[in-house]
N, C-alpha and C positions, 0 to 999 in steps of 0.2 A: 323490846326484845328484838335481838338481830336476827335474820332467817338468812338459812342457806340455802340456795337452789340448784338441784341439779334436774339436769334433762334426761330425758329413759326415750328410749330408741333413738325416734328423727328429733330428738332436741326441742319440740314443740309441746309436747306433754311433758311439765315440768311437777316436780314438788317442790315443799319447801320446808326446811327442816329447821325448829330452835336450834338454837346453840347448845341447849341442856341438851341433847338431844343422845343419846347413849350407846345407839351402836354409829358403824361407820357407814358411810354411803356403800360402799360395796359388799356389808354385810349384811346389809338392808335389802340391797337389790339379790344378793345370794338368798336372802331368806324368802323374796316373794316368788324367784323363779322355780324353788324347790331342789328337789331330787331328778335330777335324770331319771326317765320309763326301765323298767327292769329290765328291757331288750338291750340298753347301753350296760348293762353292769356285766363284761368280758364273761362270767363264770356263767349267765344265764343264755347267754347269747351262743358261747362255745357246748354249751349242751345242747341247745337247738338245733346246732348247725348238727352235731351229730346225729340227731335225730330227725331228720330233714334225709340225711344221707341214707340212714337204716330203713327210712320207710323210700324213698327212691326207689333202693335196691331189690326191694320186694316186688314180685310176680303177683300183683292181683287184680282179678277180675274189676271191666268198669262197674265203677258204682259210685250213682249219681252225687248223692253227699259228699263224698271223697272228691272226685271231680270238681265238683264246685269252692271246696270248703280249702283241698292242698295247697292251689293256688296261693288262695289270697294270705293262707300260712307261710308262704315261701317268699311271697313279696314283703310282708311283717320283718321278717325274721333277717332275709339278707338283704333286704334294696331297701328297709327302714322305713318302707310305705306305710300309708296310714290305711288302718285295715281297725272295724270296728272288732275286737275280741273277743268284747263279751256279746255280742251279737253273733258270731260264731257259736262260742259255747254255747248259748241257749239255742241253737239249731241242732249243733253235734247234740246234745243231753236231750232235747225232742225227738231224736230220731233214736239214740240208744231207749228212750222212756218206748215209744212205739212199738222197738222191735225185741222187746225181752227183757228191758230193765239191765239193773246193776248187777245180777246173778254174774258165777261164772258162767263161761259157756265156753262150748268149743267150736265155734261161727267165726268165721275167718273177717266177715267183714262186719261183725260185731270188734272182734279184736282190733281190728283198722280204725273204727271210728274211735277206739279208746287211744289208740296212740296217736292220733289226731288232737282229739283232747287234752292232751300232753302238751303237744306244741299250743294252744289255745289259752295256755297258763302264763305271764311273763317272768313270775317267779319260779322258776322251776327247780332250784334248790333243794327243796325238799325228795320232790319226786325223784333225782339221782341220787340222793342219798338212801332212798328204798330201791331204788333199783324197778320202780314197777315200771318204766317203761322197758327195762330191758327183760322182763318178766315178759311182758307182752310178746315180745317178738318172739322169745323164745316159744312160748305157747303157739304161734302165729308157725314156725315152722314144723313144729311138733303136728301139728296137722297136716294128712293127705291133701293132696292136690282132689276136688273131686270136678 
């Protein structure tokens, strides 16, 4: 049996493939590298960046989660840093579980960490198709300043 060899990256990690061998080398290499992260997929990305904008523009009081957490969402999102997410999410959802759960509520900085939550998602597809982050903000200004 004849074997083909090709190199993956610096040329020193090699495979080798039969001849039978059924897909093609760079269908091969396509299927191991996967999918691009749902931050490359334009549609998930151009929702972020809008929502990135809308909580920007909000007036709210510090609050430490947010401070901590907006960051490393904005490095995510536009400068494509590596930021763990779902280590995120499980802080945002311990601090929403702490301070009142998933009730509604009319808490301003209950509403903040849910649109934080938002961006903590890479798929976000869905959520613009319900509209719930723009739900939020609406609720978010529907409330006095106190």
């Amino acid at each position: 049996m004849t074997l083909r060899r090709i190199g993956l990256l610096d040329g020193k990690n090699a495979i080798d493939f039969a001849d039978n061998f059924k897909m093609t080398e760079s269908e091969w290499v396509t299927s191991k590298l996967g999918q691009p992260p749902e931050r490359f997929v334009p549609e998930n990305s151009q929702y972020a960046n809008y929502m990135l904008r809308q909580i920007e523009a909000l007036e709210w009081r510090p609050l430490e989660i947010a401070q901590g957490v907006f960051p490393q969402l904005q490095v995510y999102w536009r400068d494509a840093g590596s930021v763990d997410l779902e280590g995120v999410r499980e802080t945002l959802w311990a601090w929403v579980d702490a301070n009142g759960g998933p009730r509604p509520t009319g808490d301003k900085n209950m509403i903040l960490v849910r649109m934080l939550l938002c961006l903590a998602y890479e798929d976000n597809r869905e959520l613009e198709g319900m509209s719930f982050f723009e739900d939020l903000v609406a609720k978010y200004h529907s409330i006095p300043a106190s």
